[in-house]
N, C-alpha and C positions, 0 to 999 in steps of 0.2 A: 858851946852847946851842941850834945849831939844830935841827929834828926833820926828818929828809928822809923823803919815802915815794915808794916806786918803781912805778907798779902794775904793770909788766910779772913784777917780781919778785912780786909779792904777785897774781897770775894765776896764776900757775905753781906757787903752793906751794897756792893753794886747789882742793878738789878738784873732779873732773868730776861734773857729773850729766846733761851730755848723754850718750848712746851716739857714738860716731865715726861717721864714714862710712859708711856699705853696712851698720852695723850698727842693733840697736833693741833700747833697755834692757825689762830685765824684772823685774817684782819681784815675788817669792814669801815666804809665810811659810814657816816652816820649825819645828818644835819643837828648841828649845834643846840636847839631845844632838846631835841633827843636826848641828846650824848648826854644834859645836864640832869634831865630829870633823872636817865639812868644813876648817875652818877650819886644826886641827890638821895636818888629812892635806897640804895644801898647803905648812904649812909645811916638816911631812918632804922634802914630795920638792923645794921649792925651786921652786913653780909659783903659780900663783893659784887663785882659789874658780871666778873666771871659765871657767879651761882644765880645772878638775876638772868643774863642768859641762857646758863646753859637748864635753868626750870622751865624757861618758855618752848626751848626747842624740843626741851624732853617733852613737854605739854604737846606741842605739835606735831610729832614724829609719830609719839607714845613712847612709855618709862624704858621699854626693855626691846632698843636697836642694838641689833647684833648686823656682822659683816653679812649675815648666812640671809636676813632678813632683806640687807639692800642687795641683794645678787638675784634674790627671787621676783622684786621688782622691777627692777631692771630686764631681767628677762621675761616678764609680763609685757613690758613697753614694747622690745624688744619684736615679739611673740605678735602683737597688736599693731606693729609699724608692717612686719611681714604680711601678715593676712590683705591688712590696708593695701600695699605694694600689689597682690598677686593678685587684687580686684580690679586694677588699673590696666588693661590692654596693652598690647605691647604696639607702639607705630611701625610701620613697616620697615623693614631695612633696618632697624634696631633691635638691639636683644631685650628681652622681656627684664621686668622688674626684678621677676622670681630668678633668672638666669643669669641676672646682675650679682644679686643676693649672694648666690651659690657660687659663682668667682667664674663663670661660662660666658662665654661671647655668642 
């Protein structure tokens, strides 16, 4: 008896642990109720863990996060940590917050 092995076929039935294209995996823990109901609720509605999460974070963020979107808040933060800094006094003998910032001793 011969034994054939096909790897095109045995590619295709193992599973992925890249992310695809444009996307990037994520992996979180979760406590065990959790993970079940997700799990469960997908199967009710006939969808994946994937599309249950990634509707909630869209819900969260908002529909339409682009790169150009987190750069602006980030430099909002960014913008509001400085101001914050340059209200704080400098101690003596130390260089100031703002002259930290700027890369000055």
């Amino acid at each position: 008896m011969k034994v054939t092995f096909d790897l095109d076929d045995a590619i295709q039935e193992t599973r992925v642990f890249n992310a695809p294209e444009g996307y990037r995996r994520l992996t979180i823990n979760l406590k065990e109720d959790l993970h079940k109901k997700i799990k469960l609720q997908a199967v009710q509605d006939d969808t994946t863990v994937t599309d249950i999460i990634t509707d909630l974070l869209e819900q969260y963020f908002g529909t339409a996060i682009t790169f150009k979107d987190i750069e602006e808040q980030a430099n909002k933060l960014f913008d509001a940590e400085v101001r914050k800094q340059i209200k704080t006094p400098a101690k003596r003998g130390r260089p100031s917050k703002l002259s930290q910032l700027r890369g000055k001793k």
